[in-house]
C-alpha positions, 0 to 999 in steps of 0.5 A: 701319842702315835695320832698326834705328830711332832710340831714342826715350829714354835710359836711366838705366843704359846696362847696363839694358833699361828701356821708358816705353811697352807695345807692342800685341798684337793678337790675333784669334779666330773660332769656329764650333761646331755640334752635332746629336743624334740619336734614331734609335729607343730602342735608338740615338742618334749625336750630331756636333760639329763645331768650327772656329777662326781664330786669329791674333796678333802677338809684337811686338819692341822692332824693329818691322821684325821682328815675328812674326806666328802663324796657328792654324786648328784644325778638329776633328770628334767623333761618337758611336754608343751601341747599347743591346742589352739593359738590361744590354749597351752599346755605344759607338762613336767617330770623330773627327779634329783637323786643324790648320795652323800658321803662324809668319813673320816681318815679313822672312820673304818680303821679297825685298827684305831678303836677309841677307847684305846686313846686313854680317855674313857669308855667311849661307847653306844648305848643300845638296847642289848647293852653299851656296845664301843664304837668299831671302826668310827671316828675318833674323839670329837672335841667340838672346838671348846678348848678356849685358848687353841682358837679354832684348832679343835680336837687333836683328834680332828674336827669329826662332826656329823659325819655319815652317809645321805641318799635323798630322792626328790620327785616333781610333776607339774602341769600348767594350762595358760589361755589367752582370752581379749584382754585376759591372760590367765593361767592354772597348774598344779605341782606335786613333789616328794621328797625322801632319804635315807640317812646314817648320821648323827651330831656327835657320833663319837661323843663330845668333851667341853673344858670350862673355867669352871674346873681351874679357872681357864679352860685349857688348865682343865684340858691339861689336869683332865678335868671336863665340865661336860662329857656326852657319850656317842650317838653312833649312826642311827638310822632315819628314813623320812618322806614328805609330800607336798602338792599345790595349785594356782590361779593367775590372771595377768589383766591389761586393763588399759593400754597404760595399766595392767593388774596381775592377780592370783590365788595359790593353795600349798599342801605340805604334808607333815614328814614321816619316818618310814620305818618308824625311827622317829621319837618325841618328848610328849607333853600331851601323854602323861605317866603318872608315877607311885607318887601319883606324879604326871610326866611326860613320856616318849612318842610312839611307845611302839618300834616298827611300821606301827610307829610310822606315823606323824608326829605332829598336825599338818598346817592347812591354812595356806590360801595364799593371794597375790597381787601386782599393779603396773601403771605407765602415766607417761610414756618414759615413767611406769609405777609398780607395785605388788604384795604376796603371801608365801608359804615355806616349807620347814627345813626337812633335815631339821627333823632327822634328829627325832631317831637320836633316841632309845632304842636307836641312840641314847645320848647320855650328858653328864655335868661336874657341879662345882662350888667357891672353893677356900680361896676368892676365885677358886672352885671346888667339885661339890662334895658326893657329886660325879667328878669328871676325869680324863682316863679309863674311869670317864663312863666307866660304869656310868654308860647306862644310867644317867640324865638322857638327850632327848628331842621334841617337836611341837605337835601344834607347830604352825608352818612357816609363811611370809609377807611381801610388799614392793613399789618402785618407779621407773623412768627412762633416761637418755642414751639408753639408761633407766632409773629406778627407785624401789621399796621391798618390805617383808613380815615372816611369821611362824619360822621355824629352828631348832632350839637346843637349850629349850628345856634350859634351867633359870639363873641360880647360884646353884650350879647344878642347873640339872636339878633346876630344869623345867622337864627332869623327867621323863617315862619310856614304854619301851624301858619299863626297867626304869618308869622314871628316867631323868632328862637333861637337854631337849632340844626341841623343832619350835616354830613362832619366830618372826623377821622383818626387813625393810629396804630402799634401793636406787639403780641405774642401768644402761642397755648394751649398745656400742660395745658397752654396757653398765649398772650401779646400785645402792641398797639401804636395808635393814634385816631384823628378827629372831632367828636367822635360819632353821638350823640357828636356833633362836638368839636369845638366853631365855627359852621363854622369852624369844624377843630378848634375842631379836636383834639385826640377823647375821645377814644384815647389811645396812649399806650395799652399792653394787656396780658393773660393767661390759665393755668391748674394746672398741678396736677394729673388729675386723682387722687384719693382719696380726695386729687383728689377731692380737688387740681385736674381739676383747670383752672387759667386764667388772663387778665392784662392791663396797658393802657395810659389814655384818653384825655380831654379837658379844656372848660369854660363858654360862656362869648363870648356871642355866646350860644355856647362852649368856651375854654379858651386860652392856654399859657403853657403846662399844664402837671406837674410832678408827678401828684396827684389826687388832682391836675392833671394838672396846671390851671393856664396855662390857661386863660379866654375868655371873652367878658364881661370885657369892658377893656379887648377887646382883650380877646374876642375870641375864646380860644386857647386851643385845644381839648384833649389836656390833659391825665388823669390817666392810667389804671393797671388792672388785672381780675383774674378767677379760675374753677374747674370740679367735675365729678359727673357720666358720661356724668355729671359734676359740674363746680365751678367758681370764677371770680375776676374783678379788683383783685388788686383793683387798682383805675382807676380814672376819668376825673379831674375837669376843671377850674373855675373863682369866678369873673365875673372879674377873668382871671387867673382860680381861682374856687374851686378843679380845677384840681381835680379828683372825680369820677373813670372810672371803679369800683373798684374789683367786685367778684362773684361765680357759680355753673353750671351743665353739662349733 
C-alpha cells in the first residue's frame, strides 16, 4: 500500500471518478534553427538549414508514483543545389536527413527498489530462452483501463503502456530537371529515401490484467475478489531494427494549349521496398510452411526457423505495380470564369511501426495469455469457474508455475499483402466577383484500396455458447524450429498486419474569398462530406466483429463530419497609421484577425462486452433509432434502443449472434468555436520594430464536448441496458479557452 496515497476527498458517487483540483503538466522546449544562403555565382546558389529540438513533458496520473515522463530530441538537416544551365533548363538537387530519439519511462521504470512481484499479485515475469527472468528495474503493473466502473483512471499502478525507447534515422535525396520548351513546361526527377530505427518497446512490457462480469457479474466486484478474466504476462523490451528503402521517379508536362486552356499531365512510378529487420528480430506465423505432427496433422510453423543475419530477411513480396498517371484541366471560357478538374493515382506507404510487433515472439519475447472459463452457475445470472479448468487469482499463485507452458501471442503479416494505394477525382468552378472576391464551387471524391491495419482478433473463435473460445480458434496450434522441446505449441491470439481494406469519401464544398485590400481581408467556407469505409488508420484495425467478414464493420469512419462552415478574417484597424503623439502610439498599427467554426460532431459507435465468447469485439443489436430530441450532456441518446448479444443466457439462443448495430452510427456534439488574435507593431528606429501579440484559443469558451458513455448491463442476466451513466458525456474534445501573449523584436 505504500504505492497507492491516501484519497484527499470522497466522492458523492462511489461509481463515479470526480476531481476538485488539476494536476500540473509541465512541459519543456529548446530549439535552435540556423540557415545560410549562399550565392556561388549567377548560374548556382545552395542554401543549408539546420533545426535541432529539446523537448521534454510529463503525463501525470491520479498516482503521483507513477507518472510517465517522455524526452523528443528531433534534429533535422536540409540543403538545396539549384543550377541554371540555360533561361530555359533547371536543376534541383536535395539532401537531407531527420534523426530522431525518443524516450518513454516511468516514474518506477529503473527503480530498482520497486520490483513488481513484490506487489502481491503474481509472478510477473519475462520469458526467454534461459528461462522466466522477473522484470528489473521496469514499470509496474499495466492495467490497460479495463476496470469498468473507475472510468478512465486506469490501474493504480498508473496508465504504463508501450513505454521504451525509439531512435529512427530518415534520409532523403532528390533531384529534379524542369525545362521550359514553346508551349511545354515538362518536368522529371527522382527521389530516394531510407528509413531506419532502432526501438526497445513493447505493447504491454509489464503485462496486462482485464476484470470482466464474467467472474461476479460486475467488473469491479471481480477487481475487489481478485478474480481476472484475462492475465498476459510481460513482454519485456525486446529489441527491433528495421530498415526500409523507398525510390520514385516522375514525368510531368504542364501544357498551355491555348491562351483559355491548359492540360497538366503526368506518370509517377513508386519502389517501396519491403522493410527488414536488420539483425533479424522479426518472426511470423506462416501459412505457407507446414509441420506435420505424429498424427500426420499439418500446422503452421514460425518464420524464419533460424536467429541472427540469416533471418534478415524479408517477410513478405514487394508490391511492384505502381505506374501511377495523373491528370489536370484548367479551362477560362471567359475572362472572370475558369473549370478545373483533375484525377490521380497514389501510392501509400504502409505505417513502418506497424511491423515492429513482428519481434514480440520467442525467443526475443513470448507473451503467454491465460483465459478463465466460466459456466451458468446454480442461480439465474450467476456463473461458475468450469470445473478442471485455470482459475485466475490475484496473489502469489497468478503465473506461479504457469510461466512456460500455456497458449502463446503470436503475430502474422500477410506474405501476399498489396500496398495500400488511392484514387482521387476533383471539379471545381471558379468565378471572380466585385470588390476582389471569388466564388468557388468544388467536388473532391476519393476511392483508397488496399489499407492497410492491424487486426488483433484475427485468429478470433465464432459465437458459441462454449466459453472457451481457445478451443474453438481457427489456428490453435502451432510448431516452432527453435523449441523442438515442445513440436506442438498452442496459440492464442494472432494478430495479423492485413491489407485489402477500402475508404470512400465524397465531398461538395462552396467558398468565398476576398483578397486583402484596404486593410481587410476575408474567407468563409462550407463542406458537405461524407468519409466511409472500413478502417480509419493503420494502427485501428478494422471495425467490424467478424475477421472473415470486413464489410460488417464499414460504416461513417471516426473523422466524418457531415457539415463543416469555416470562416475568418484580417483586419487592420483603420486608425491613422501615422499618428502622432501618444494617441499614435497607442490605437494605430493594430491587426485583428479571427477563425470561427461551426461543425457537426463525430460518429461513435455503440459496442459492449464479448458475452459471444469469440475474444473479439461485439455489438449489440439495434431495434430503433437511438437519437432523442433535445439532447443533454447528461443523456446523449436512448440506451434503451439497443439490446445485448449474448451466448451466455442458456434460455435465450437466439440472441447469440453478432449485433446489428452498425458502426458510427451515432453523432456526438457539434463544434462552436472562435480563435480570436490581436497584434500591434511599435517602431522603435528604422529597420527595428517591436510586435505585441495576443492570441485567444477558444475566446468564447464554448465546451466541445466528448464521445458520450456506452451502454452497460448489471447482470450477467440484463438484456435491456441497465449500467450506470449510460449515454453520458464525460470528457471534451478540445480544451476549453487557452490565452497567451509575446513580445517578438524585428531587425
Amino acid at each position: 500500500m505504500k504505492y497507492l496515497p491516501d484519497r484527499q476527498f470522497t466522492q458523492a458517487d462511489p461509481l463515479d471518478f470526480t476531481n476538485r483540483v488539476s494536476i500540473a503538466q509541465p512541459t519543456r522546449e529548446n530549439s535552435v534553427f540556423l540557415r545560410v544562403d549562399h550565392n556561388i555565382r549567377s548560374k548556382d546558389r545552395v542554401f543549408g538549414r539546420l533545426g535541432w529540438e529539446h523537448q521534454d513533458w510529463v503525463v501525470p496520473t491520479i498516482n503521483p508514483n507513477f507518472t510517465e515522463t517522455y524526452y523528443n530530441y528531433p534534429l533535422s538537416v536540409a540543403s538545396q543545389w539549384v543550377h541554371t544551365f540555360s533561361p530555359t533548363v533547371l536543376n534541383e538537387l536535395r539532401f537531407g536527413f531527420l534523426k530522431t530519439n525518443t524516450d518513454a519511462t516511468h516514474a518506477r521504470a529503473f527503480d530498482c527498489n520497486f520490483k513488481q512481484n513484490d506487489l502481491g499479485i503474481g509472478i510477473w515475469q519475462v520469458n526467454s530462452p534461459t528461462g522466466p527472468r522477473p522484470l528489473a528495474c521496469k514499470p509496474g503493473l499495466e492495467n490497460e483501463n479495463r476496470i469498468p466502473p473507475i472510468n478512465g483512471l486506469g490501474s493504480p499502478f498508473g496508465d504504463i503502456y508501450g513505454l521504451g525507447n525509439d531512435k529512427s534515422l530518415v534520409l532523403n535525396t532528390a533531384d529534379h530537371v524542369s525545362i521550359l520548351h514553346n508551349k511545354h513546361a515538362f518536368k522529371t526527377g527522382f527521389e530516394f529515401r531510407r528509413s531506419s530505427m532502432t526501438r526497445y518497446a513493447a505493447n504491454y512490457p509489464g503485462g496486462t490484467l482485464t476484470f470482466g462480469g464474467g467472474e461476479s457479474g460486475y467488473g469491479f466486484t471481480s477487481f475487489l475478489l481478485g478474480y481476472p478474466n484475462y492475465v498476459e504476462s510481460p513482454e519485456g523490451y525486446p529489441k527491433t531494427v528495421p530498415a526500409q528503402n523507398q525510390w520514385g521517379a516522375y514525368f510531368l508536362d504542364d501544357w498551355k494549349v491555348t491562351s483559355k486552356l491548359t492540360i497538366n499531365a503526368g506518370l509517377r512510378y513508386d519502389h517501396v521496398g519491403v522493410p527488414v529487420d536488420r539483425e533479424g528480430f522479426w518472426r511470423t506465423f506462416d501459412l505457407t510452411r507446414t509441420f506435420t505432427t505424429a498424427e500426420g496433422a499439418k500446422i503452421p510453423i514460425l518464420y524464419p526457423s533460424v536467429i541472427g543475419d540469416a533471418a534478415a530477411v524479408p517477410l513478405f513480396k514487394t508490391d511492384n505495380r505502381f505506374f501511377m498517371p495523373r491528370v489536370g484541366i484548367a479551362y477560362r471560357p471567359w475572362t472572370k470564369w475558369v473549370f478545373r478538374a483533375g484525377s490521380g493515382w497514389y501510392n501509400n506507404s504502409a505505417h513502418f511501426n506497424n511491423y515492429t510487433i513482428l519481434n514480440l515472439m520467442f525467443p526475443y519475447s513470448a507473451g503467454k495469455e491465460y483465459f478463465s472459463v466460466t459456466d451458468p452457475g446454480l442461480s439465474s445470472g450467476t456463473r461458475q469457474f468450469r470445473p478442471g479448468s485455470s482459475i485466475l487469482e490475484l496473489g502469489p499463485s497468478l503465473f506461479a508455475g504457469q510461466a512456460r507452458v500455456g497458449p502463446e501471442q503470436i503475430w502474422y503479416v500477410e506474405p501476399d499483402r498489396k500496398n495500400s494505394n488511392h484514387v482521387t477525382w476533383t471539379a471545381d468552378i471558379q468565378r471572380e466577383l466585385p470588390m476582389g472576391t471569388v466564388l468557388t464551387l468544388s467536388y473532391v471524391g476519393s476511392k483508397t484500396s488496399n489499407g492497410s491495419a492491424i487486426m488483433g482478433f484475427w485468429n478470433a473463435s465464432k459465437p458459441s455458447p462454449d466459453s472457451n473460445f481457445q478451443a474453438r480458434r481457427p489456428y490453435r496450434f502451432f510448431h516452432d524450429d527453435l523449441r523442438p522441446d515442445i513440436p506442438v505449441r498452442e496459440a492464442s491470439t494472432i494478430q495479423a498486419i492485413i491489407s485489402g481494406l477500402n475508404n470512400f469519401y465524397h465531398g461538395v464544398s462552396a467558398s468565398l474569398d476576398k483578397r486583402f485590400s484596404r486593410g481587410l481581408a476575408f474567407g468563409f467556407y462550407y463542406t458537405f462530406s461524407k468519409a466511409t469505409g472500413e478502417s480509419s488508420g493503420p494502427q485501428d484495425g478494422p471495425a467490424g466483429e467478424d475477421p472473415r467478414n470486413w464489410r460488417d464493420g464499414r460504416g461513417p469512419l471516426p473523422f466524418n463530419r457531415r457539415h463543416s462552415a469555416v470562416g475568418h478574417f484580417v483586419w487592420e484597424i483603420p486608425y491613422r497609421r501615422d499618428g502622432k503623439g501618444a494617441a499614435g502610439a497607442i490605437l494605430g498599427g493594430w491587426q485583428v484577425n479571427s477563425i470561427f467554426a461551426l461543425r457537426s460532431g463525430f460518429p461513435f459507435t455503440i459496442s459492449q462486452g464479448d458475452d459471444l465468447n469469440t475474444s473479439g469485439p461485439a455489438r449489440p443489436d439495434r431495434i430503433a433509432d437511438g437519437r432523442i430530441d433535445n439532447p443533454t450532456r447528461r443523456l446523449w441518446y436512448d440506451p434503451s434502443v439497443f439490446r445485448r448479444v449474448t451466448c451466455n443466457i442458456a434460455s435465450r439462443p437466439d440472441l447469440c449472434h453478432y449485433g446489428s448495430a452498425g458502426v458510427g452510427i451515432l453523432t456526438g456534439p457539434s463544434e462552436r468555436r472562435v480563435d480570436l488574435s490581436a497584434s500591434k507593431n511599435f517602431r522603435i528606429a528604422e529597420g527595428v520594430r517591436l510586435q505585441f501579440r495576443f492570441e485567444a484559443f477558444n475566446a468564447f469558451n464554448h465546451p466541445f464536448f466528448g464521445t458520450p458513455n456506452g451502454i452497460g448491463f448489471v447482470s450477467n442476466n440484463s438484456i435491456t441496458p441497465d449500467g450506470t451513466r449510460m449515454g453520458e458525456i464525460r470528457s471534451l474534445e478540445t480544451p476549453m479557452r487557452t490565452a497567451q501573449a509575446g513580445l517578438k523584436l524585428y531587425w
